[in-house]
Structure formats: C-alpha cells, structure tokens
N, C-alpha and C positions, 0 to 999 in steps of 0.2 A: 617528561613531556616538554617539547619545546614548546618558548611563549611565542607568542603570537604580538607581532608588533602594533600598534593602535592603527598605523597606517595602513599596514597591510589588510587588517582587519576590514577595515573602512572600506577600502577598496573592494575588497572581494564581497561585502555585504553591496555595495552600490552594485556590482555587476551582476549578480544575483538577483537587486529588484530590476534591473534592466530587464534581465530575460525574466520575470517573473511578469511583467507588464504586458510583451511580448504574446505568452501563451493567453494572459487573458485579452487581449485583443484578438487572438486566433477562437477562440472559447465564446467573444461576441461575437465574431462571425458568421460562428455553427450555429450561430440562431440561439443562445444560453447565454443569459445572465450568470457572469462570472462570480457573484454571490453565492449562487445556487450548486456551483461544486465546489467540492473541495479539492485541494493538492495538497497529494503525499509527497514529499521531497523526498525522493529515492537516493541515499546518501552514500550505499554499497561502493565500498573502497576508499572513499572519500576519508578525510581524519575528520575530528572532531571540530578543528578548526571551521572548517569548511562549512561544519552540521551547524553551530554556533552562528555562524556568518546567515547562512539559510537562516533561522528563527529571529534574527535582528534583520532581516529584511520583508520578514511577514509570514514565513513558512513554517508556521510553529509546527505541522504535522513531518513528523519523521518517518520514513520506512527502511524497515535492516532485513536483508536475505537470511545472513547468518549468525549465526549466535556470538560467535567471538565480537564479533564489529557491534551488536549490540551490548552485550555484558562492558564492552569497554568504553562504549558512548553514553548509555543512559547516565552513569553516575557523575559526569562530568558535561552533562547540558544543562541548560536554561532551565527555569522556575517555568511551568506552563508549555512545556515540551508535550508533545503524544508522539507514543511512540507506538508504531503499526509494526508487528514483526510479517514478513509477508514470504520466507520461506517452506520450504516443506517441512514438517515435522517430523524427530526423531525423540522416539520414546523416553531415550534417557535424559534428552534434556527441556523435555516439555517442563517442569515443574520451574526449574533457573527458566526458562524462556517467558513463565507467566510471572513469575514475579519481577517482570523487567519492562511489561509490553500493557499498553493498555486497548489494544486492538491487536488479535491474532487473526490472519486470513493465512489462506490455505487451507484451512481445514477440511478435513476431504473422508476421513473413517470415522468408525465406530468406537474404534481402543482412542483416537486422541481427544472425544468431545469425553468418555467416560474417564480418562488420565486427569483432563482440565477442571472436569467434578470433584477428582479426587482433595486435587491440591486446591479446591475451592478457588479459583480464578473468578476475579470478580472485575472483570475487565467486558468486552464486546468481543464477538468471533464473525466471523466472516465463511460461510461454506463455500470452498474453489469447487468451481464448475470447468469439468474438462472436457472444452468444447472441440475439441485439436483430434482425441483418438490415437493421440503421438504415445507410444510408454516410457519416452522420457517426461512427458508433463504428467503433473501433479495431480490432482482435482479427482471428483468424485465424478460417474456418468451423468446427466442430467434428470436421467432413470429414476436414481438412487437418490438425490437432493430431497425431495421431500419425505423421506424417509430418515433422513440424518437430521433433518430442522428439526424434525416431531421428536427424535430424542434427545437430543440439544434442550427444546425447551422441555422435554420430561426430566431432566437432569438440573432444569434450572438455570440453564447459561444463557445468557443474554445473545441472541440471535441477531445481529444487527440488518445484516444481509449476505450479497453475493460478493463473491469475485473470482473473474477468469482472465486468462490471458490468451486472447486472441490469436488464431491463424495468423500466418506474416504473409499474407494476400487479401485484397480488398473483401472481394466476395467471402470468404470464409469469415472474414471480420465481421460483415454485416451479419451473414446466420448465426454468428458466436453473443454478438451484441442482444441480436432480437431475441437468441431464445433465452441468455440471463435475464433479461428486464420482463418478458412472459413468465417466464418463474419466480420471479421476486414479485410480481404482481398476483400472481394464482397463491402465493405463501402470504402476502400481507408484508413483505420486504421493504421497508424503505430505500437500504442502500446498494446502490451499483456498481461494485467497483470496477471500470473495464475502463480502458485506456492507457495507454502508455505512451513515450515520444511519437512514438512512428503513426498511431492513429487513434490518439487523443479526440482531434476532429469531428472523424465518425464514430467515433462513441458517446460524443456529445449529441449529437444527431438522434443515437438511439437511447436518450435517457440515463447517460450516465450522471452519476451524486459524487461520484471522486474518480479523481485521474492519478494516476502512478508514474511519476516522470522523474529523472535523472538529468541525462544528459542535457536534453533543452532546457535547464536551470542551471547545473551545476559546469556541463562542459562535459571536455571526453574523459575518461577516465583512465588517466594517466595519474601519477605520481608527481608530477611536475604542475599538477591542475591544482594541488592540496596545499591547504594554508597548515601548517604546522599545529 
C-alpha cells in the first residue's frame, strides 16, 4: 500500500469537513437538526486513504457495496470505525460480510436473516424496502416487511430499522419516503435509512435517522479523487 503523505492527508481530511459542514447546513434547512441524523460516508471505490481522511474529519460511519472494498478497508481503519455493509447479499459470503460489518442493510429475504442466525451475527440489520418495483433493485415488497422483522427478531437479530433507496424522481421519492417511515412506525423502528446525494433533503423532511452520501463528501468518483 502506498503511504499517504501527512500533507496530503491533511488536506483531503479539511476538504471532506468542508463538504461535511455543507450537507449539514442543507440538513438545517430541511428543518432537522443535524444532530439527529446520521451520515454514512459512502466510500465505494474510494482507497482507504480517502475512508481514513472521512473518520479524521468526523465521518466515523462507513458504508461498503461490495465485499472486496470492504474485507480490504475494515482491517486497516481507525479505532471507533462502523462499518455499514449496504449491498445486496450473496449467500456465500454473508458469513466473511458479518464478521466484518457492524450494521448490514439490505436485507431483504428469509435465507439471509436465517444465514445471519447461523453465523451468529451480533451486529444490527437493516430491512431494504423496495419501493422502485424495478428487478434490478434489491429489497423486500413493503408487503412482506413485517413478515421478515417478526422473523429476524424470532431468530434473535437485532432489528434496527429500514432502508430503501428511492425513485430518481421527486414524486416517487416522497411516496418511497412516507411509506418507509409508516412502516418503521407501525413495527416500532427507530431507524430510517433513506436518502442519498441527490435527495437527502427530502428525506429529511420525511423523517429520515441516516443519510447515505458519497459524492457530496467525498467528490466524483474517479481514481484521481483517492488519496493512496
């Protein structure tokens, strides 16, 4: 691994609380105390460098899509790291995924909350709610959610809350929003997780507890955006 200069360092952690200040000014806007959510610093592609710079500028919450990018960041982050895996699950490597993550979302079937029992995952899960109808996204129907909580906690996993990922159009985002935070309400859910760069705003509006952001933190996601 290349080392990372103290300057360079320095630098990319100061431009990281810039935009980090940024969002929570956008976050009081929406009428929320920026206390009151969290951000996941969505770090996907980014090097570790980058993920490090994020935690020394306040972003101790980490979020990884895929497994590789995970298995290779956790063991070389910061004391007091979380680490949220927030892609879709694949059977064979749920067990490496739990012992790496101390918050999985997506969770979305029956075989992955009974897999997470097996290997005794002593972490927090997140049930994706797929409010899209797209068969490329993930998530469970809205239908079927409380169906999957009740055997989550019959299995004993730590149920924290939801999470979806929004229509890419206003109106579908509102209905995606209301009906997570309606179903985390009717379940006894604390957490919300919905939001992402593009409409973090309104999903503060609607109650969201954590926002899932990349780029409005970190930059575009290029290779030339990463600190070594």
């Amino acid at each position: 691994m290349t080392t990372t200069s103290p300057a360079s360092f320095a630098s990319e952690r100061e431009r990281i609380a810039r935009n980090l200040a940024e969002v929570h000014d956008a976050v009081r806007n929406a009428g929320r105390d920026p206390a009151s959510v969290r951000i996941v610093c969505v770090t996907k592609t980014f090097s570790i460098g980058v993920a490090n710079a994020a935690v020394a500028a306040g972003l101790t919450h980490l979020g990884e899509n895929y497994f590789d990018e995970l298995r290779d960041k956790v063991p070389v982050s910061p004391d007091g790291a979380c680490w949220h895996y927030l892609g879709a699950l694949q059977s064979n490597k749920i067990a490496r995924i739990a012992a790496l993550s101390n918050v999985i979302s997506g969770v979305s079937r029956t075989k992955e909350l009974e897999r997470l029992s097996d290997v005794s995952f002593g972490g927090s899960i997140d049930v994706q709610v797929d409010t899209t109808e797209l068969a490329q996204r993930n998530g469970a129907s809205p239908r079927d959610v409380r169906d999957l909580v009740a055997r989550a906690r019959a299995l004993g996993l730590h149920v924290r809350g939801l999470m979806t990922v929004a229509p890419p159009n206003p109106e579908g985002a509102r209905q995606a929003f209301a009906t997570v935070a309606t179903l985390a309400d009717d379940l006894g859910l604390i957490e919300r997780s919905m939001g992402m760069s593009e409409d973090y705003q309104l999903a503060c509006a609607y109650g969201a507890t954590e926002l899932r952001l990349g780029r409005l933190l970190l930059g575009p996601r290029t290779p030339t955006a990463n600190v070594p």
